[in-house]
C-alpha positions in Angstrom: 2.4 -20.1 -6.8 4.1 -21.0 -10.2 3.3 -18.0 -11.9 5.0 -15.6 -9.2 8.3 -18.4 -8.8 9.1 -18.3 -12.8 9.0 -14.6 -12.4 11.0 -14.1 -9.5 13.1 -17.2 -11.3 13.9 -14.3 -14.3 15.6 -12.1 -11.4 17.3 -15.0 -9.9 18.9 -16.2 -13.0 20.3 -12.1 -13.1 22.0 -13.1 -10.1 23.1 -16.3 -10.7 25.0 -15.1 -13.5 26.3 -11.8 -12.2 29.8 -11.3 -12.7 30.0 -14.6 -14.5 32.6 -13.3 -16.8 32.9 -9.6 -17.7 33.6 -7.4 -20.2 35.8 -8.0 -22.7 34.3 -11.3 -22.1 37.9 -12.7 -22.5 40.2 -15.4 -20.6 43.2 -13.0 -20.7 41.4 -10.0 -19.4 42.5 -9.2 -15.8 38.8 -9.3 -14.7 38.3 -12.4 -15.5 41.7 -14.0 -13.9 39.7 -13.8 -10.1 36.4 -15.0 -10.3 33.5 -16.1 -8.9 32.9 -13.0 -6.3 29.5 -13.4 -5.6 27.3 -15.7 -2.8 30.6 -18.0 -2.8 30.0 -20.7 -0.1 33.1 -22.6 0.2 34.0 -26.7 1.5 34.5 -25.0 5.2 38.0 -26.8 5.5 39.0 -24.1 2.8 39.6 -21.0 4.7 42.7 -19.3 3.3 40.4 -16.7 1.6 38.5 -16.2 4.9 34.8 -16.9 2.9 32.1 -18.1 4.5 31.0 -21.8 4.0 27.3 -21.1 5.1 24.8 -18.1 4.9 21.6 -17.6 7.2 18.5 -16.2 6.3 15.7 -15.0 8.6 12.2 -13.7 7.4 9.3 -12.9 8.4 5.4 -14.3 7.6 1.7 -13.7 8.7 -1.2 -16.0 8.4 0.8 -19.1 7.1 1.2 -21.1 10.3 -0.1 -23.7 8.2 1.3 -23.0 4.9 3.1 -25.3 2.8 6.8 -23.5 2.4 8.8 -24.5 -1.2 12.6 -24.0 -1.2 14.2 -23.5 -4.7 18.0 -23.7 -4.2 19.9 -22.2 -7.2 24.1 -22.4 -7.5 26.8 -22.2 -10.0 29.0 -25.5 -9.8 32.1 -24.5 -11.0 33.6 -27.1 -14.3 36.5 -27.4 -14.6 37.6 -27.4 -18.4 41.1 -28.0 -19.6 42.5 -28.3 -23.1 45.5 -31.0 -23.6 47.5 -31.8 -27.0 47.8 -34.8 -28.3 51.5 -36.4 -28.0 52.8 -40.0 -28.1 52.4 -41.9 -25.3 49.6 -39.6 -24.2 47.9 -35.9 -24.0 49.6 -33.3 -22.2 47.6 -29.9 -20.8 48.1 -26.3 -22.5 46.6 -23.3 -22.3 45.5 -23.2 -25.7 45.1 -25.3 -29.1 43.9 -24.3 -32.4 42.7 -26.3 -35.3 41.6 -25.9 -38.6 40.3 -22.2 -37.3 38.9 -23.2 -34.0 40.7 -22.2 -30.8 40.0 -23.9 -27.6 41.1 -22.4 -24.2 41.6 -24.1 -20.8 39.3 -21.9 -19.1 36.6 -22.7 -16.1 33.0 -22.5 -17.4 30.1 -23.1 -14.4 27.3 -25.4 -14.6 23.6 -24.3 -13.1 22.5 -26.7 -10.1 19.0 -26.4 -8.9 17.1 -28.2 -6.3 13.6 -28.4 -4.5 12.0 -29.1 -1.2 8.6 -28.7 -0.4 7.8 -28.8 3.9 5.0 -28.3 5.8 5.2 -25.3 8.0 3.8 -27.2 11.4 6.6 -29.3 11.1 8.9 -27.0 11.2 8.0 -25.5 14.5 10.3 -26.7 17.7 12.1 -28.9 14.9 14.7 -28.3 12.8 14.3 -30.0 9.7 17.2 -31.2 7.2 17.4 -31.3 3.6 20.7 -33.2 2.2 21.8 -31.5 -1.6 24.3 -34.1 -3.0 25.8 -33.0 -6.1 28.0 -36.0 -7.4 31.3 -35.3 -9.3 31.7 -36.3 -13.1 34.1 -36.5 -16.2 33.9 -36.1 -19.7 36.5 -35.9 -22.5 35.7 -34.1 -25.9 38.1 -35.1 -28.7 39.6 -32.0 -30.6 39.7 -33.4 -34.4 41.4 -32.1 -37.6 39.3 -31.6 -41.0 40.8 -34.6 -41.6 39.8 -36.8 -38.7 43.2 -36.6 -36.7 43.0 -36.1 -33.0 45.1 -32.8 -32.4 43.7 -33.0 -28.6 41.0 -33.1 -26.4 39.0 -31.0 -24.0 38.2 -32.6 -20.6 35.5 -31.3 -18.2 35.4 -32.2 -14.6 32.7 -31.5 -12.2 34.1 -32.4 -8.2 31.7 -33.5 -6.4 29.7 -31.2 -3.7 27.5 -31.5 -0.3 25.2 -28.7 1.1 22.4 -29.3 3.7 19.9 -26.5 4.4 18.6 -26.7 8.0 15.0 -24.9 8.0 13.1 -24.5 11.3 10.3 -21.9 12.3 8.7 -20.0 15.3 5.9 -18.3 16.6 6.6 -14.9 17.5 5.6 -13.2 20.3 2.5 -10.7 20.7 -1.1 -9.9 19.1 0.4 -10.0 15.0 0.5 -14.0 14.8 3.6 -13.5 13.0 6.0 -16.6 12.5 9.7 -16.5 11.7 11.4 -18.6 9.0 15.3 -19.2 9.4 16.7 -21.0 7.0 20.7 -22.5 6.8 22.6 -23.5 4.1 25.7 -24.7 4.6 28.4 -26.3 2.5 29.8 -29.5 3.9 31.8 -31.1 1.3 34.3 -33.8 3.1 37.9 -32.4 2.7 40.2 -33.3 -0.6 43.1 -31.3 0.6 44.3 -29.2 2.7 46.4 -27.0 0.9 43.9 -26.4 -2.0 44.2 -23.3 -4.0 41.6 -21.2 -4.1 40.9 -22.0 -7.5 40.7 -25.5 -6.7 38.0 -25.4 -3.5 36.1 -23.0 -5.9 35.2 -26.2 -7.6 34.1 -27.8 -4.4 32.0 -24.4 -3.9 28.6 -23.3 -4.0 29.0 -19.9 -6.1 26.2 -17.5 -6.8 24.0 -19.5 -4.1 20.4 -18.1 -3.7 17.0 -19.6 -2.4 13.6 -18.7 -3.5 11.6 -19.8 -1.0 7.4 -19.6 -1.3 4.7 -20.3 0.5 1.3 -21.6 -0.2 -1.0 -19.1 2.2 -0.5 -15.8 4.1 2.7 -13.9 2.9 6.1 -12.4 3.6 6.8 -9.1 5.0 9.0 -7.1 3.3 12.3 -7.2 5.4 13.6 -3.7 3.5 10.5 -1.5 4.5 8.1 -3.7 6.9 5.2 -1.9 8.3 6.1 -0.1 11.5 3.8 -2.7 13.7 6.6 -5.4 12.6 9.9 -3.5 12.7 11.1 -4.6 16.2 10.6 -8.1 15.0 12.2 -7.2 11.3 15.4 -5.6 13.3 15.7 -9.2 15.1 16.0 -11.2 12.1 19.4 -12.1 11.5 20.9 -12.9 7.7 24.7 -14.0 7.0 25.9 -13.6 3.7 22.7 -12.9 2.0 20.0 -10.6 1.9 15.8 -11.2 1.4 13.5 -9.3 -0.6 10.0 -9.8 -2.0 9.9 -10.9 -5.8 7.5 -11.1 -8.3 4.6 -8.3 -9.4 4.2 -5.8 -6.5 1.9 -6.2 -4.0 2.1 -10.3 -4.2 4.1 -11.3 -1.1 4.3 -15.0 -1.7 7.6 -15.6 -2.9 10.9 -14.4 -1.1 14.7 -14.4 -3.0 17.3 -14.5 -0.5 20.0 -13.1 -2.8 23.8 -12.9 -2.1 23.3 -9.2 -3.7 21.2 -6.7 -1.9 18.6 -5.9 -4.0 15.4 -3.7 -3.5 11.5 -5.4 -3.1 10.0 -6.4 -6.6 13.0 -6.2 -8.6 12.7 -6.8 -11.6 14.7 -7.2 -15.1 14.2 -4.5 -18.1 12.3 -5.2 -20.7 14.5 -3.6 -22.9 17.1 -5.4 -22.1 17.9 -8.5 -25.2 20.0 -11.2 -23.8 22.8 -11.7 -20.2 25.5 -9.7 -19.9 26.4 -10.8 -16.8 26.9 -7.3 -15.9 23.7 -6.1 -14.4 24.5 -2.5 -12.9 26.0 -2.3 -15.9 24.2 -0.1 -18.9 23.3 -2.6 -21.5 23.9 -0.1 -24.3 27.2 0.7 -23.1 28.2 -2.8 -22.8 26.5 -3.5 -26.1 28.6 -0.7 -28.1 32.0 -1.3 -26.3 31.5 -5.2 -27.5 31.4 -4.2 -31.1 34.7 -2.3 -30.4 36.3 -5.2 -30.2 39.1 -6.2 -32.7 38.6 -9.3 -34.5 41.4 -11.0 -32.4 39.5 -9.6 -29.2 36.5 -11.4 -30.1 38.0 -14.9 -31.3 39.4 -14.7 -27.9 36.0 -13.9 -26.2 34.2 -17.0 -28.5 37.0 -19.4 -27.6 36.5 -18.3 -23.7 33.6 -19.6 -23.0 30.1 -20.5 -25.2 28.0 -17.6 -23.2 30.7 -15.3 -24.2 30.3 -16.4 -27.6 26.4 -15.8 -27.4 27.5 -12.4 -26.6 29.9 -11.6 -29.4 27.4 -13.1 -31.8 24.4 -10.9 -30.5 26.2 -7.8 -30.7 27.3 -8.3 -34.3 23.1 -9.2 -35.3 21.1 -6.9 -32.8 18.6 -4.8 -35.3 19.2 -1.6 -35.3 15.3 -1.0 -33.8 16.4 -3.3 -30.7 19.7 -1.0 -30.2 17.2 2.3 -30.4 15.4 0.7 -27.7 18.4 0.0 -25.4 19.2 4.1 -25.3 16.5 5.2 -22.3 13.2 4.3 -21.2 11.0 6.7 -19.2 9.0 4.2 -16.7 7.2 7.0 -15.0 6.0 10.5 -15.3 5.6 12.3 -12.1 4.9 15.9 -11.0 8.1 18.0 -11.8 9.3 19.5 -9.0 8.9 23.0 -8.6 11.9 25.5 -9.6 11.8 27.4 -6.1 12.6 23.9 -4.3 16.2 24.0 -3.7 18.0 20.6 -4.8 19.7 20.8 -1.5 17.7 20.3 1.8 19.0 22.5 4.4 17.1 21.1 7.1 18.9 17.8 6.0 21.8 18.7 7.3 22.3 22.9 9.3 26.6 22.2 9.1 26.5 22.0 5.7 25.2 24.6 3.1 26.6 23.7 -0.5 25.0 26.6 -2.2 27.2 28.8 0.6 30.4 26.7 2.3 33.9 27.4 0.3 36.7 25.2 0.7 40.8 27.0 -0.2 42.6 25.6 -2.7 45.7 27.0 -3.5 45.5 29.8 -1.4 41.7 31.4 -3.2 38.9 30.4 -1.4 36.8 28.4 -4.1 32.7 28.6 -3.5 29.7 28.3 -5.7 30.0 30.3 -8.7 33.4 30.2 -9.0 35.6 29.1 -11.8 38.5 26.3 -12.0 40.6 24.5 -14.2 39.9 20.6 -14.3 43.4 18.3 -13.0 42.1 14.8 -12.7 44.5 12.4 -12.1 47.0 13.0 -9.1 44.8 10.4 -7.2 42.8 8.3 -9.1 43.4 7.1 -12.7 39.7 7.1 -13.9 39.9 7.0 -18.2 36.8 8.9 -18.0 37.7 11.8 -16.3 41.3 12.1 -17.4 39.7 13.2 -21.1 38.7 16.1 -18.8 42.3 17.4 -18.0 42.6 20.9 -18.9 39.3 21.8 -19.1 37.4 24.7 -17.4 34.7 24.5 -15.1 31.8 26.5 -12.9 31.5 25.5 -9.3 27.7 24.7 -8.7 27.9 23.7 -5.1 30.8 22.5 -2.4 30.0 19.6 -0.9 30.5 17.7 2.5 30.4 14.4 2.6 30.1 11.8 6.1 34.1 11.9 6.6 34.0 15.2 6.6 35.8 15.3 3.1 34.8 18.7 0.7 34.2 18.2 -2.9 33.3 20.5 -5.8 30.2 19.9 -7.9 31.0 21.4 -10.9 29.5 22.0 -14.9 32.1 22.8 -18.0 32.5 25.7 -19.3 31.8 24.8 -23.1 29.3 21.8 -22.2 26.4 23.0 -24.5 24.5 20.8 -21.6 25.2 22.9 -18.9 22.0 24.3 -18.1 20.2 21.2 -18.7 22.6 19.7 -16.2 22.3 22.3 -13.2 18.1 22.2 -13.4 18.0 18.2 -12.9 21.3 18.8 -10.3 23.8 16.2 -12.6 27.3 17.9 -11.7 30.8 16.3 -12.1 32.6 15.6 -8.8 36.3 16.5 -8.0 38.3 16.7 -5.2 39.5 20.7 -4.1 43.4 19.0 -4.9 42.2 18.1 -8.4 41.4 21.3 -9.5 43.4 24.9 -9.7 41.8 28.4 -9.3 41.3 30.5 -12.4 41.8 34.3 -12.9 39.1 36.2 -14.3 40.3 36.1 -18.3 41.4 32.1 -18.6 39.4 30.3 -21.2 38.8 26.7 -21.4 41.9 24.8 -23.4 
């Protein structure tokens, strides 16, 4: 069972790290001013934020009533790292010091906790059975020295301490399947400090990006996304707070489980392509990998003083061959049977109230359908940088669209994208609103 745990771990640590810090990867960035977003458990006498202090997860097995069942419990615990100056009589705490080159930030960085339990499945039936995670606080001060051995300052870390218990019990299921249901609870129970923390201060006390991996030595999981339909009345009873479960490792081994605060898919796993954490992972790692070498000089002293990760990042950028950055631009995984050009893209048996290749929507008085032509004018709701560069532009209506509020919108190919027909076989339109674009005359050209 080690083989399929170390590769489910490679997924894990994805999500153990997602959002960690984003791009630009730097302390002043608004982004990274609220953090820590994802499978947060907090102390549960912290509960100005209204996040939960436990999370629940229920899946089911076959043929492992007598399985041994191993619990991997994987968290961030949050550090907290402050930078003082050096003054008589003492250091007092700034935001920021730099010496001899070097700048140091008073910044949180997180420090990865892991921790394993092995149970026997028979005793886990009728029984609940408790597993106590102590997590003890520490302190550790890191002198800030000049070239010529003067102490400017110092950067001190503190880890507060932190109590979880998972609670992990089992039972036999009802009918002809043998099927047995695991539920396990983890819960954060770290004893008050006080009672009007800040949120950044019981983040310390938290469990942040908490996950379990959870195997078992015989039979296997079913998968709780798409179970067989035998099982689904049993799938539809399990009950998961604040995380979700899916199957991990090389499809078709259904050993290993990661209960993930993200909702992921069955068999995840991470892209081959991909060189080194972003800590962005819906992101586009060539995107993220070409914006980061955008940044100023200043931008990226910033982004090395934030936090060492950051720093790995910055210094990755700057030395990624240019072979490796070839590799980042697409990858075709699998080569199926196109689809045949008298399939329409749009079902109609889908959906009979909605036809987008024949509903029309007014807009400024002209009723606007397929095949008609606007002007682009993106803005008057949303702000998106992306489409704003489109302002102006002219466009061909492809389809109108209907979506579950009822809410029409125009699918729609530029007039002068060289791509366009490229674009309308494969169905990849650009999406506007009917009060974001204006009705054109017969002779207008694009701007």
């Amino acid at each position: 069972m080690s083989v399929p745990m170390d590769t489910a771990r490679k997924v894990a640590d994805a999500v153990l790290y997602e959002g960690y810090l984003l791009y630009p990867y730097r302390a002043s960035a608004a982004k990274n001013r609220l953090r820590w977003q994802f499978g947060v458990l907090v102390p549960p006498w912290y509960t100005a934020t209204a996040e939960p202090s436990r999370s629940v997860t229920e899946c089911l097995l076959e043929r492992s009533s007598n399985a041994l069942v191993r619990l991997r419990l994987r968290f961030l615990h949050v550090k907290e790292r402050r930078v003082e100056r050096a003054e008589p009589g003492g250091f007092r705490p700034v935001g920021e010091l730099e010496c001899d080159g070097t700048t140091h930030i008073t910044f949180d960085e997180a420090t990865s906790r892991e921790m394993e339990a092995v149970l026997p499945m028979p005793h886990l039936f009728g029984a609940e059975r408790t597993v106590v995670v102590r997590v003890p606080g520490d302190r550790s001060e890191e002198p800030i020295l000049t070239a010529s051995g003067d102490t400017l300052g110092r950067v001190v870390n503190v880890h507060q301490p932190v109590r979880a218990v998972l609670r992990v019990a089992a039972e036999r299921m009802a009918g002809p399947y043998g099927l047995v249901r695991l539920r396990v609870r983890l819960e954060n129970v770290t004893e008050p400090v006080r009672a009007a923390a800040s949120r950044e201060q019981a983040l310390r006390h938290s469990l942040v990006a908490a996950h379990l991996l959870i195997g078992v030595t015989s039979g296997g999981f079913l998968s709780m996304t798409d179970p067989p339909e035998w099982a689904r009345a049993a799938t539809d009873g399990c009950r998961n707070e604040n995380t979700w479960p899916v199957l991990v490792g090389e499809p078709g081994l259904r050993d290993v489980m990661l209960s993930s605060p993200i909702i992921l898919y069955d068999h995840p796993d991470i892209a081959p392509e991909s060189p080194g954490d972003l800590f962005d992972s819906t992101e586009i790692d060539e995107m993220l990998h070409l914006r980061t070498l955008t940044l100023t000089d200043e931008e990226k002293r910033e982004a090395r003083a934030t936090d060492p990760r950051a720093a790995e990042i910055i210094q990755r950028a700057g030395d990624l061959p240019p072979e490796l950055v070839e590799r980042l631009h697409g990858a075709i995984r699998h080569l199926g049977t196109p689809t045949p050009p008298s399939t329409p893209w749009w079902d109609p048996a889908a959906d009979a109230s909605a036809s987008p290749d024949t509903d029309s929507v007014t807009v400024a008085g002209v009723e606007v359908a397929k095949g008609s032509r606007v002007r682009l004018t993106p803005g008057r709701r949303r702000a998106d940088a992306h489409d704003m560069f489109l302002a102006g532009k002219t466009a061909q209506v492809e389809a109108v669209l209907l979506d579950v509020d009822g809410g029409r919108y125009l699918a729609v190919t530029l007039d002068d994208d060289l791509g366009a027909d490229l674009h309308r076989s494969h169905g990849r339109f650009l999406y506007f609103a009917p009060d974001e674009v204006e009705p054109l005359t017969g002779g207008e050209v694009s701007a």
